[in-house]
C-alpha positions as CSV (number, residue, x, y, z in Angstrom):
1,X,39.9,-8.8,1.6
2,X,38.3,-11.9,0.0
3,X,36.1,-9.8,-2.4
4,X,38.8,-7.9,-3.5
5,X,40.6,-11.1,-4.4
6,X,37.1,-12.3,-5.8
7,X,37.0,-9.2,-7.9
8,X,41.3,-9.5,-9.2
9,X,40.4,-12.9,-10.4
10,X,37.3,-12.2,-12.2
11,X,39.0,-9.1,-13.7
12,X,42.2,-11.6,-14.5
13,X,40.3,-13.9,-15.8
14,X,37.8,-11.5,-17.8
15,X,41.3,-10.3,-19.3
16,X,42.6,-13.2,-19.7
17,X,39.6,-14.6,-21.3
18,X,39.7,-11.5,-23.9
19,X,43.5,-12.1,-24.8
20,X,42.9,-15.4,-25.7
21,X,39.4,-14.9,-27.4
22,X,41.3,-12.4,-29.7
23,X,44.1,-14.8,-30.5
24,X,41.8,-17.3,-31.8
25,X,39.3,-14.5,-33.6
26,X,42.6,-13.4,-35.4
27,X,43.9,-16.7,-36.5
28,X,40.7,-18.2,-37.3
29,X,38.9,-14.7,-38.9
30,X,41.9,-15.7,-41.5
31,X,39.4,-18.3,-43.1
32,X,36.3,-17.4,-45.2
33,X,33.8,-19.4,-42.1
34,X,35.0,-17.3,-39.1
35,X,35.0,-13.9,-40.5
36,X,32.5,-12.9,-38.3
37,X,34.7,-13.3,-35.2
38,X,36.9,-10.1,-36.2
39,X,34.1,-8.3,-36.4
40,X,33.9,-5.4,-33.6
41,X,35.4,-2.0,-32.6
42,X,38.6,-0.2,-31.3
43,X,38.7,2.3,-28.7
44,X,41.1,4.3,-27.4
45,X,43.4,6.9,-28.3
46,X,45.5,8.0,-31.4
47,X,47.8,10.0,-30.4
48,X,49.5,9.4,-27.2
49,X,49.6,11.7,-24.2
50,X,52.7,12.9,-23.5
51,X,53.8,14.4,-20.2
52,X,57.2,15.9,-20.0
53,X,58.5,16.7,-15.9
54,X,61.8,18.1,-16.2
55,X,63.7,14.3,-15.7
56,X,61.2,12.6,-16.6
57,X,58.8,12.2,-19.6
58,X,55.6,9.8,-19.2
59,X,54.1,9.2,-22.4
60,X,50.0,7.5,-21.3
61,X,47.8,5.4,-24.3
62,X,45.7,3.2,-24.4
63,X,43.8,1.3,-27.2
64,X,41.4,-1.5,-26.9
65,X,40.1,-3.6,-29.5
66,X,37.1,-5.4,-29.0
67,X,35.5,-8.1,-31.4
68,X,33.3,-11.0,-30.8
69,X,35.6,-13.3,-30.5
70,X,37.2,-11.6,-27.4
71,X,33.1,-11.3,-26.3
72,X,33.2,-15.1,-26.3
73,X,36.3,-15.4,-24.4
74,X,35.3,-12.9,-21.7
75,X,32.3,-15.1,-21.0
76,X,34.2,-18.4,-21.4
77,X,36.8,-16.5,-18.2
78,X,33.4,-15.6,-16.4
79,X,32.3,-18.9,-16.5
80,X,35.7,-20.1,-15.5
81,X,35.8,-17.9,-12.2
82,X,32.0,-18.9,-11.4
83,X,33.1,-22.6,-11.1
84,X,35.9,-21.3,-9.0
């Protein structure tokens, strides 16, 4: 049980870390000097799937964009859960 925990937080924290690294890449990539933090790559899915069941209808998609700020803020929630 304690390395699943061990593995929920580093995951939290890796997502966490990648939600806040974005934040600051897109306020900041707004002046000419950090730029390069927007730079990266989106992944994921155009269209969404839809899956219609009678009563209900799931519609699944995902899209993930990664750039170098949310790089840096993955590693800054590693190092986080390594001083844990």
């Amino acid at each position: 049980m304690k390395d699943r925990k061990n593995a929920l937080n580093l995951f939290l924290l890796f997502m966490a870390g990648m939600v806040v690294g974005g934040f600051i890449g897109y306020y900041l990539g707004q002046y000419p000097l950090f730029t390069w933090l927007n730079y990266g790559k989106v992944f994921g899915m155009d269209q969404p799937v839809s899956l219609e069941f009678g009563i209900i209808h799931l519609v699944l998609g995902i899209k993930i964009n990664i750039d170098i700020a949310s790089i840096f803020g993955m590693v800054l929630g590693g190092l986080v859960y390594r001083q844990m």
